[in-house]
C-alpha positions in Angstrom: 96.9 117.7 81.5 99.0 119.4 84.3 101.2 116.5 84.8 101.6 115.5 81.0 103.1 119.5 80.5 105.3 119.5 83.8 106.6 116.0 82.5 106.9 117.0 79.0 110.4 118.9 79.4 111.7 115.9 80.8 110.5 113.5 78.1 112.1 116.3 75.4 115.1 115.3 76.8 117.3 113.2 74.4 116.9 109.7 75.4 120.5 108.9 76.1 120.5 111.5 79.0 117.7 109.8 80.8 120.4 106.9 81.7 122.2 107.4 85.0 125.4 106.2 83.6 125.6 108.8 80.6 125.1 111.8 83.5 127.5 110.5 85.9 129.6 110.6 82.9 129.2 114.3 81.7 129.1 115.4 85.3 132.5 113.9 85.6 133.5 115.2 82.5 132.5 118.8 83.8 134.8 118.4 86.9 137.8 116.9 84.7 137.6 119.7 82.1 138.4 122.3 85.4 140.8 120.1 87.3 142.8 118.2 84.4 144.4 121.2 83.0 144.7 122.8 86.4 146.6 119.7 87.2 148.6 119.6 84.1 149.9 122.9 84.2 151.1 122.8 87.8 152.8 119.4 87.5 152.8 118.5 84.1 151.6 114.9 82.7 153.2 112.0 82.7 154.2 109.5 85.7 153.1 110.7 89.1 154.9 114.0 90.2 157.9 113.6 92.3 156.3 116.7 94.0 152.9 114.6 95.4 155.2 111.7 97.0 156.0 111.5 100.8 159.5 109.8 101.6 158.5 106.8 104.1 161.6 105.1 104.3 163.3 107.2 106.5 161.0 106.6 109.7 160.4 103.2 108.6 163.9 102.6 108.2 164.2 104.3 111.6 161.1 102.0 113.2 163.0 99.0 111.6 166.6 99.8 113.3 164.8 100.5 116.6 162.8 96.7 116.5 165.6 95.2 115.6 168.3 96.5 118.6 165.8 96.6 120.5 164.0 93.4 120.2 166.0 91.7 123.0 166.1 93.9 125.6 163.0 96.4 125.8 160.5 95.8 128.4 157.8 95.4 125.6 159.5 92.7 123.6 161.0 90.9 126.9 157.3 91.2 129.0 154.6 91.5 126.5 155.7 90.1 123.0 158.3 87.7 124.6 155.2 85.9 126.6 153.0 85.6 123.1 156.0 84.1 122.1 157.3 81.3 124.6 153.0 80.7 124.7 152.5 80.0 120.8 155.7 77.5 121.1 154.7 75.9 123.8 151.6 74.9 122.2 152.2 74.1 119.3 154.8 71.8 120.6 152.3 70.3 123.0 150.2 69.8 120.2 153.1 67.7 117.5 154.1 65.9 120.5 150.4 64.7 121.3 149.9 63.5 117.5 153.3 61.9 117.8 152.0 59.7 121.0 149.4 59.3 119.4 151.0 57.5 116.7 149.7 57.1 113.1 147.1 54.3 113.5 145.8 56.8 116.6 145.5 59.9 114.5 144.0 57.9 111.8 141.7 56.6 113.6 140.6 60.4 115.5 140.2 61.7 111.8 137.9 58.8 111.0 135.8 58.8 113.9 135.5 62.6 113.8 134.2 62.6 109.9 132.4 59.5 110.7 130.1 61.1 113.5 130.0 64.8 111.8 129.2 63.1 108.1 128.5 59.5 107.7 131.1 56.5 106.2 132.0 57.7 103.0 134.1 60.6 104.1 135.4 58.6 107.7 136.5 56.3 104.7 138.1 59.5 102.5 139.6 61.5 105.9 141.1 57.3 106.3 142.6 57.3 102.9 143.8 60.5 103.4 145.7 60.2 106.4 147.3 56.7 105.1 148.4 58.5 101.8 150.0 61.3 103.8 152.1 58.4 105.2 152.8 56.3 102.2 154.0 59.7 101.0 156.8 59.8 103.4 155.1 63.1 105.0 153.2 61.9 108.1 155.9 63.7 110.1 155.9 67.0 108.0 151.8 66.7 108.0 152.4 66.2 111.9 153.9 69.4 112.0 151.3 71.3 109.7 148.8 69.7 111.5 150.1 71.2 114.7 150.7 74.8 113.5 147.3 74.4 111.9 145.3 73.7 115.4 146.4 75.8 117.6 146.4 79.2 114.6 143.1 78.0 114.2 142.1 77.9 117.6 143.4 81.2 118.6 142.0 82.7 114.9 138.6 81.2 116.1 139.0 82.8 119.3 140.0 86.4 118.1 137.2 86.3 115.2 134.2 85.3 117.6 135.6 88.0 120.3 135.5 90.9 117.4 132.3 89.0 115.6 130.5 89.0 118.8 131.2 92.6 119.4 130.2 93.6 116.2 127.0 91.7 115.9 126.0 93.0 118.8 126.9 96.9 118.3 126.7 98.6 115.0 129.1 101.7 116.2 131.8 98.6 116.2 130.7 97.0 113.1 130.6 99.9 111.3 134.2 100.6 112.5 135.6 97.0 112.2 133.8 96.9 108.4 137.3 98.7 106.8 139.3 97.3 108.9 138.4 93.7 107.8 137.8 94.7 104.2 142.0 96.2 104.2 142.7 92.7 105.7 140.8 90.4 103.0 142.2 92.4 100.1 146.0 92.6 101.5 147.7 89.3 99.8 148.5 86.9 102.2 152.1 87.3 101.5 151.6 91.1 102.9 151.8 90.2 106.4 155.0 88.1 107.4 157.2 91.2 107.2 156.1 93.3 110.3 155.3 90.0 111.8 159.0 88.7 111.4 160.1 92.2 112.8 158.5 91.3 116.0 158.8 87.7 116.7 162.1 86.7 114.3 162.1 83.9 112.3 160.3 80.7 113.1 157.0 79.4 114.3 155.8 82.5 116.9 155.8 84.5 113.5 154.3 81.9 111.5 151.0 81.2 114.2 150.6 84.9 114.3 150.4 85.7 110.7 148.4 83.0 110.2 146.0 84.4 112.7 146.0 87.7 111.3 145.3 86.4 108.1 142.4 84.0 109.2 140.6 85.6 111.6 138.2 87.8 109.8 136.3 85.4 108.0 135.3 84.2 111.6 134.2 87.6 112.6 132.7 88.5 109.7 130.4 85.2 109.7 129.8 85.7 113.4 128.9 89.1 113.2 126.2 87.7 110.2 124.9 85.3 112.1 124.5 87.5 115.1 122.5 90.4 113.1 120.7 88.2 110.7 118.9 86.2 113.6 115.0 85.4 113.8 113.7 89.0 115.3 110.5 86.6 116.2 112.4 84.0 118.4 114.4 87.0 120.3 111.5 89.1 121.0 110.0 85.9 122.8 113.0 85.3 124.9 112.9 88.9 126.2 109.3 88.7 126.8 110.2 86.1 129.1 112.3 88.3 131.2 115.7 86.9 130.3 119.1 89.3 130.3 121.1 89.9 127.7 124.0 87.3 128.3 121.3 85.1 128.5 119.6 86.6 125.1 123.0 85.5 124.0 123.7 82.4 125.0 120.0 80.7 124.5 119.0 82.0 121.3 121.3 84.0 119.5 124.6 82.2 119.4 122.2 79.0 118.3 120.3 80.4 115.9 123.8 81.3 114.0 125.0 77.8 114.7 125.3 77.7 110.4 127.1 81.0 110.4 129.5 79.9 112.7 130.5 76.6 111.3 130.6 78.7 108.1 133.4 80.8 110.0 135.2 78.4 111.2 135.2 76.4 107.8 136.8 79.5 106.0 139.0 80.1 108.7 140.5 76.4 108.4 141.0 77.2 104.6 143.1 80.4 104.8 145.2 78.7 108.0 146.1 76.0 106.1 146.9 78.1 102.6 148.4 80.8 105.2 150.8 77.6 107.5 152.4 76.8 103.5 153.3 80.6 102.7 154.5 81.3 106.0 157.5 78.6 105.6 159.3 80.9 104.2 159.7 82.5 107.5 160.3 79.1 109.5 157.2 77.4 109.7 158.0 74.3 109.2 156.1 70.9 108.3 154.7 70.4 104.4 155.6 73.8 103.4 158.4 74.2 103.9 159.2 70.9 102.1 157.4 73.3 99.3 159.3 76.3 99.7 162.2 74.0 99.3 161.6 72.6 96.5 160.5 76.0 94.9 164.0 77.2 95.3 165.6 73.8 93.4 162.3 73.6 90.8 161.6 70.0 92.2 158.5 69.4 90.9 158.2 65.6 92.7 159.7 66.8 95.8 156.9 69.7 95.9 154.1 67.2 94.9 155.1 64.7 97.5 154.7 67.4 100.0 152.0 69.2 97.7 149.1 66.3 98.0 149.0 65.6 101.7 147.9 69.7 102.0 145.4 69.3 99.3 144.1 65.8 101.0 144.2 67.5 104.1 142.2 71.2 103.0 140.1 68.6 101.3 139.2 66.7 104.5 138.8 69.6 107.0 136.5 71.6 104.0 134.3 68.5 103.8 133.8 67.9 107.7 133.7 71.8 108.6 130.9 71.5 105.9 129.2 69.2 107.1 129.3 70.1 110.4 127.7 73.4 109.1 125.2 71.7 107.3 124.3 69.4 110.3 124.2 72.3 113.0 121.3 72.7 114.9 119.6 69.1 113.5 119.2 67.7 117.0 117.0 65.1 115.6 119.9 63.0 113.1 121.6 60.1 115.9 125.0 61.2 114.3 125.7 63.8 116.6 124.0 61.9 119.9 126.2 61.8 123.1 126.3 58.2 123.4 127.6 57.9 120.0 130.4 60.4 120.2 131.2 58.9 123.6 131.3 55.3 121.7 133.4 56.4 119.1 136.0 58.5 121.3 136.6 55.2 123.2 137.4 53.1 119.8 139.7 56.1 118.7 141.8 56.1 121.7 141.2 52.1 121.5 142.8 51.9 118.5 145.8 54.6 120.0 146.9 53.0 122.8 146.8 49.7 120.5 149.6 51.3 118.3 151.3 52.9 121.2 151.4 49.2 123.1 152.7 47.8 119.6 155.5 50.0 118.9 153.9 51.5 115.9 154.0 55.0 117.0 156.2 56.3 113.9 155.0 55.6 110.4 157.1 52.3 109.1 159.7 53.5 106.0 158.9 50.2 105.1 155.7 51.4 104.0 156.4 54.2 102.1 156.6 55.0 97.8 158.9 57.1 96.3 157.1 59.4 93.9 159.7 62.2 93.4 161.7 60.5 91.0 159.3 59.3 88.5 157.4 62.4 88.3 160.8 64.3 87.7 161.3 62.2 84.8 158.2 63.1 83.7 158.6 66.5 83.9 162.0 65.8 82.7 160.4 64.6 79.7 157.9 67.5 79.4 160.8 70.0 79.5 162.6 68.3 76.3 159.6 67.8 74.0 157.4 70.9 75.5 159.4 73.4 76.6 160.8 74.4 73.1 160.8 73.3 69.4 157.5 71.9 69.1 157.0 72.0 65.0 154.3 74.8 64.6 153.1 75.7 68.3 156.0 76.1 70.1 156.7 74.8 73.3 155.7 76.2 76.7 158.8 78.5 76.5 157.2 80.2 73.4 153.9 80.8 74.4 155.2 82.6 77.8 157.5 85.0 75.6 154.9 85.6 73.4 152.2 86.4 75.8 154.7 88.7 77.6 155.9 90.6 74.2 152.0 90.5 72.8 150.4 90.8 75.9 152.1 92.1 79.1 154.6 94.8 77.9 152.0 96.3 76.2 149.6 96.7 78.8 152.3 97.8 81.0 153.6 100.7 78.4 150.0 101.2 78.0 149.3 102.1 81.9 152.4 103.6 82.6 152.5 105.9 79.7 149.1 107.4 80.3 149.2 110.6 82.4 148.9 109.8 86.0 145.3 112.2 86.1 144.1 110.1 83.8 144.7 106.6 85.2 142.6 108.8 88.2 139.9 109.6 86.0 139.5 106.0 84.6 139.3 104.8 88.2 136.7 107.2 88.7 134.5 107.0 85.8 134.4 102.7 86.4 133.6 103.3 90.1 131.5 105.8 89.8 129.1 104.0 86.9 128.9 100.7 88.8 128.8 102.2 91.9 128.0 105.3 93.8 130.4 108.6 94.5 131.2 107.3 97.6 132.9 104.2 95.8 134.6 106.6 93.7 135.8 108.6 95.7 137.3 105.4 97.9 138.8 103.7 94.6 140.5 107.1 93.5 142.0 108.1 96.8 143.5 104.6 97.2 144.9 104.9 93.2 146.6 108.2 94.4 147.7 107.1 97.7 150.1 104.5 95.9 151.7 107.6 93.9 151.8 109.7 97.4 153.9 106.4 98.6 156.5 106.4 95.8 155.9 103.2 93.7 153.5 104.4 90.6 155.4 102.5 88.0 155.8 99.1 90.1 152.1 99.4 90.8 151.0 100.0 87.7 153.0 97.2 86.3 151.8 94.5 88.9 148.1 96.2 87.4 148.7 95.0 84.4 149.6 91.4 85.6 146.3 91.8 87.2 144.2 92.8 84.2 146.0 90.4 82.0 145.7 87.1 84.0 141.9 88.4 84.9 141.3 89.0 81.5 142.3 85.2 80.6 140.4 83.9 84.1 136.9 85.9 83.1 137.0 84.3 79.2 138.2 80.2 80.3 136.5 80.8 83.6 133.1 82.1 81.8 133.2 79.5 79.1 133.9 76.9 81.4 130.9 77.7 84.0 128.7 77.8 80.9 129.7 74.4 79.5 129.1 73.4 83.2 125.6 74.8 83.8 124.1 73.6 80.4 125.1 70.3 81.1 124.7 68.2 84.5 127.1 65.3 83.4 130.4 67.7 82.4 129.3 69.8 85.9 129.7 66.3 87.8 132.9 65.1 86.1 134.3 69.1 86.9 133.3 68.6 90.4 136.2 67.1 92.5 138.7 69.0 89.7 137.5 72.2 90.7 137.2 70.3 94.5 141.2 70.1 94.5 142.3 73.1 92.7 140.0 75.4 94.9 141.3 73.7 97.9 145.4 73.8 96.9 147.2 76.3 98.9 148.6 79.4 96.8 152.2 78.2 96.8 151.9 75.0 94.9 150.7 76.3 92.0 154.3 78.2 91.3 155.7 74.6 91.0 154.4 73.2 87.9 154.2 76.6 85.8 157.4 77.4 86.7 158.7 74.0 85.3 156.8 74.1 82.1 157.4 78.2 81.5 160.4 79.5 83.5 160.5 82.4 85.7 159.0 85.2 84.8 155.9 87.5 85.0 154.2 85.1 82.8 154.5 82.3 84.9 153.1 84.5 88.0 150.2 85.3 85.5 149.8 81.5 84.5 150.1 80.4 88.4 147.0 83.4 89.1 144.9 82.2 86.6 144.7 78.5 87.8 144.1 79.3 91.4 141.5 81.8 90.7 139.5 79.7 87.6 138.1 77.1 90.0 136.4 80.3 92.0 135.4 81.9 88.6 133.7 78.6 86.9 131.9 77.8 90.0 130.0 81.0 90.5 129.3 81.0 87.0 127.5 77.8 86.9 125.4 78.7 89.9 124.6 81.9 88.7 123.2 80.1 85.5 121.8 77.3 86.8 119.7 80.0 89.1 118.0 81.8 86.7 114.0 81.8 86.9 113.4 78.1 84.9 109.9 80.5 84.1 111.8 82.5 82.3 113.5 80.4 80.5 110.3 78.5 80.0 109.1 81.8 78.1 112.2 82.0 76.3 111.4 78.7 74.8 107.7 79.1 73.8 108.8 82.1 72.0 110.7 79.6 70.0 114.1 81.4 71.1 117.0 78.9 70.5 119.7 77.7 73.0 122.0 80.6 72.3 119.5 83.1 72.2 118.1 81.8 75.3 121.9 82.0 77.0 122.7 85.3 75.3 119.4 87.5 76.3 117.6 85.4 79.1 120.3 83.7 81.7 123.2 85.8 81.2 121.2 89.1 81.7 119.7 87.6 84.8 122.6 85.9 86.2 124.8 89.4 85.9 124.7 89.8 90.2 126.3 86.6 90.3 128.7 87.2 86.6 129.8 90.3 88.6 130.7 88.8 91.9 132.7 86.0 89.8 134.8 89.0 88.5 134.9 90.7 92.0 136.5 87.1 93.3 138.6 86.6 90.3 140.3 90.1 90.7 141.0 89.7 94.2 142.6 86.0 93.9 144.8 86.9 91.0 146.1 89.8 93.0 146.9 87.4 95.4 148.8 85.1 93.5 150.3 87.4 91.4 152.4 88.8 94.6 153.4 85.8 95.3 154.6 85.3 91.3 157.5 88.1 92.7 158.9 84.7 94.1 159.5 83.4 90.7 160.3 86.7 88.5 156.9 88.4 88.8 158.7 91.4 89.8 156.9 94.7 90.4 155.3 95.6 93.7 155.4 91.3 94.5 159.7 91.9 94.3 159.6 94.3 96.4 157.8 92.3 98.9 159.9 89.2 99.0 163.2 91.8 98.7 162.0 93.4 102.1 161.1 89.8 104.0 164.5 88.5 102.9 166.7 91.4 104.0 164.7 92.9 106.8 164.3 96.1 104.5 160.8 97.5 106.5 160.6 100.3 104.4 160.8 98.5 101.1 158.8 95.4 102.2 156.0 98.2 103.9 155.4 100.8 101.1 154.9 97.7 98.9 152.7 96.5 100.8 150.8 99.4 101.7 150.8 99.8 97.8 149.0 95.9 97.1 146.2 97.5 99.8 145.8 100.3 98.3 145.6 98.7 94.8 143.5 95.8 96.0 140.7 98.0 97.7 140.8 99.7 94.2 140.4 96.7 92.2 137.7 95.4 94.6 136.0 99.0 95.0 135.5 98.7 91.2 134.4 95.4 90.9 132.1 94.6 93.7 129.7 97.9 94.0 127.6 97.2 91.3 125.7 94.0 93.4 125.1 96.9 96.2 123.8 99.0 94.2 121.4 96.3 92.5 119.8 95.4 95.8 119.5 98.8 96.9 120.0 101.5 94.6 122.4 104.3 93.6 
């Protein structure tokens, strides 16, 4: 009876205040009923107070001058940054000129061998094809000089990610002070980082390698670091009891046992090279993209496919052999990966190389190559004249994009940019507080008012509701789409190798084809971010579905609950760790593209960017970028919490 009447105050609570959400709620409506009028009577509402803002562009302006007078003659430029330099050219022109001697049928035949042994014949027989259609293309120079980039940002990326992975996985001070640090890099669009970079080095490949490394580094250290901590504690406790060291701790049976984690790594660290080697040709890269960039300027949509397909045959190639590689690591029974066999197959490889050199079949024949440019222009050509405008009753493609920017964008960006600027805080608040802790709030809010302190509220808040508008549009095709997928095993195999190429497309080449079929515009930059980030979208969906307890479902059915009800209140409810981390994934990629959209009339904070890499402006091309950080840790603060908190709590 004791503990029925102590309880029994609690239980005459209403029931609504028992919920955690509803109290973090009036707790956070206490503290905005003292602080919003406080606020609004010392700087009024509206935009963001000219009174709160810091003026950045005078020292950065200053830091800019001083980089650029003094980027040939200073000691650190001439000793330090000069070195990095010469060293990153010199290698990757060892590199180009290797694949050149080894001629086509030699790299060819290095690609084929290497799948082969890693995979088995069906994909020697793809990475084959591949390479041949990169030549038929008129691109196996170009795809020479990707490729070359490609290895040695890769190499040095790999490098740099185990040193920091290896240092983190083995000390938790460091990994707890690397965690932010990698967390501001994977939410800063790639596009982000070429300005500082091109500060440094100038224009050209040095600049290219380095932001490429920057870019796709962490993944490496991040896996590494997972692999390290997430080892057997059984297996290591019986190497120490044998009276090994630590390097040796290391070396026998932790760096093995994350064998999978570091394939993992180096997979997604191939990925973001390859998508990172095609955006940075706008500052001199080189190879496939900048035959992109190129035809980006001119809206040569054959041009940019010619060049477009060799980067998505090769991602496809190095994601399936990094894959498999992953899959394979640590199975020292399978005779794929024997000595003897990779010995066998190195000697055919270079075989077949010297054959070509001896030949005089180094250089890909013109002879042998198709012209695709020109019919797909007509096509498009085509596609322009009957779609673009004056279709009877729908419109063309011209239509829809004004309409969704009058129905859809202007109004969202009115919306956000007239609410006072307290109250775009106290939104951010309240959605990272309720999915989240007050630690996440706390982090999402002080990154919203750091991009007011910096000066660009309005640019932000319009490039927000790019964001909101193209996820709103990824979450409902994206959602459907999964569904459709994980309710039935023959659509999910025929969406396979769509979703296959379209996740493995570099950013850049989706601005082609919307641009052709809608203009410039933000709404192209919104239609670009919703294609690159559906593939992500549909695919967590569908496994999040098809993971759900079948016992459950089971249930569902002997309860006689039909096919909707059984979507609506069994899988969906159970599958909302994985629904979430499809919106976490689809905020961040949008964000990503949508920057890049400032290339094609995105405008807002994505202008500002490509305005500051074009004329050297540092302070310009910095506070915007500083802003997308601040605005992408927000977005991802707010959407990603809520699977912490699942697995462990508020």
């Amino acid at each position: 009876m004791a503990t029925v009447t102590a309880s029994s105050p609690r239980l005459a609570l209403p029931g609504v205040l028992r919920h955690h959400a509803v109290r973090k709620l009036l707790l956070l409506g206490l503290a905005a009923a003292v602080l919003v009028p406080l606020a609004d009577a010392r700087w009024a509402s509206g935009s963001w107070p000219h009174a709160l803002t810091v003026d950045v562009s005078k020292p950065l302006a200053d830091a800019s001058n001083w980089i650029i007078d003094n980027r040939d003659s200073h000691p650190l430029f001439l000793y330090f940054f000069g070195y990095i330099s010469n060293a990153v050219v010199l290698s990757v022109r060892a590199v180009y000129l290797l694949l050149l001697a080894a001629g086509w049928a030699g790299v060819t035949a290095i690609g084929a061998v290497v799948a082969w042994r890693v995979a088995g014949v069906r994909l020697a027989v793809g990475t084959t094809a591949a390479f041949l259609a990169c030549g038929l293309l008129g691109m196996w120079v170009p795809t020479m000089q990707t490729l070359a980039l490609m290895v040695v940002a890769v190499l040095v990326s790999v490098l740099v990610g185990l040193v920091l992975g290896l240092a983190a996985g083995l000390s938790g001070r460091f990994d707890r002070a690397l965690r932010p640090v990698l967390d501001t890099m994977q939410v800063l669009p790639a596009f982000a980082y070429l300005l500082p970079v091109v500060l440094v080095f100038g224009i050209g490949v040095p600049a290219a390698v380095l932001a490429t490394v920057v870019y796709a580094a962490p993944p490496m250290a991040r896996l590494t670091a997972l692999g390290l901590r997430g080892a057997d504690k059984e297996v290591l406790e019986a190497v120490e009891s044998l009276g090994s060291t630590a390097p040796q701790r290391l070396l026998t049976a932790r760096i093995p046992l994350a064998r999978k984690e570091l394939m993992l790594g180096l997979n997604q660290t191939i990925m973001m090279a390859l998508s990172m080697a095609v955006i940075a040709s706008v500052i001199g890269a080189g190879g496939l993209g900048d035959r992109v960039y190129q035809a980006l300027a001119s809206v040569d949509v054959g041009a940019a496919l010619e060049a477009g397909i060799p980067i998505v045959l090769l991602a496809v190639v190095l994601d399936r052999i990094t894959g498999a590689a992953g899959e394979h690591a640590g199975d020292e029974s399978g005779s794929r990966l024997g000595r003897r066999g990779w010995l066998y197959a190195a000697v055919a490889a270079v075989a077949v190389a010297l054959a070509g050199r001896l030949a005089g079949r180094l250089d890909w024949p013109d002879a042998w190559t198709v012209n695709i440019a020109d019919p797909v222009n007509r096509a498009v050509d085509w596609m322009t004249a009957h779609l673009y405008s004056g279709v009877p009753v729908v419109g063309g493609t011209a239509d829809w994009a004004g309409r969704f920017t009058t129905w859809v964008l202007d109004p969202v960006r009115s919306g956000l940019q007239w609410l006072p600027w307290w109250s775009v805080l106290l939104l951010v608040a309240a959605l990272a507080w309720l999915i989240g802790t007050w630690r996440t709030a706390l982090t999402a809010v002080l990154a919203m008012a750091a991009i007011g302190v910096l000066g660009v509220w309005k640019p932000s808040l319009d490039t927000l509701s790019q964001v909101l508008a193209a996820v709103a549009v990824t979450l409902v095709l994206g959602f459907a789409t999964g569904i459709a997928a994980a309710r039935s095993d023959r659509f999910e195999r025929a969406l396979r190798p769509v979703l296959d190429v379209f996740q493995t497309m570099p950013q850049f080449v989706y601005l082609i084809p919307v641009v052709a079929l809608f203009g410039v515009g933000r709404a192209p930059a919104v239609a670009a971010a919703v294609v690159y980030a559906l593939p992500a979208v549909v695919r967590i969906t569908t496994q999040g579905l098809r993971q759900v307890d079948p016992a459950a479902l089971e249930s569902a059915r002997s309860l006689g609950a039909s096919s909707t009800q059984q979507l609506r209140q069994v899988q969906l409810p159970l599958a909302r760790p994985a629904l979430l981390l499809a919106v976490n994934q689809g905020v961040v990629l949008v964000l990503a593209v949508v920057i890049i959209g400032g290339l094609v009339g995105g405008g807002a904070l994505g202008y500002d960017v490509v305005f500051g890499l074009a004329q050297g402006d540092l302070a310009t091309g910095l506070v915007a970028g500083a802003a997308i950080v601040c605005l992408g840790l927000m977005l991802d603060r707010v959407t990603q919490p809520t699977q912490r908190r699942t697995k462990g709590g508020v």
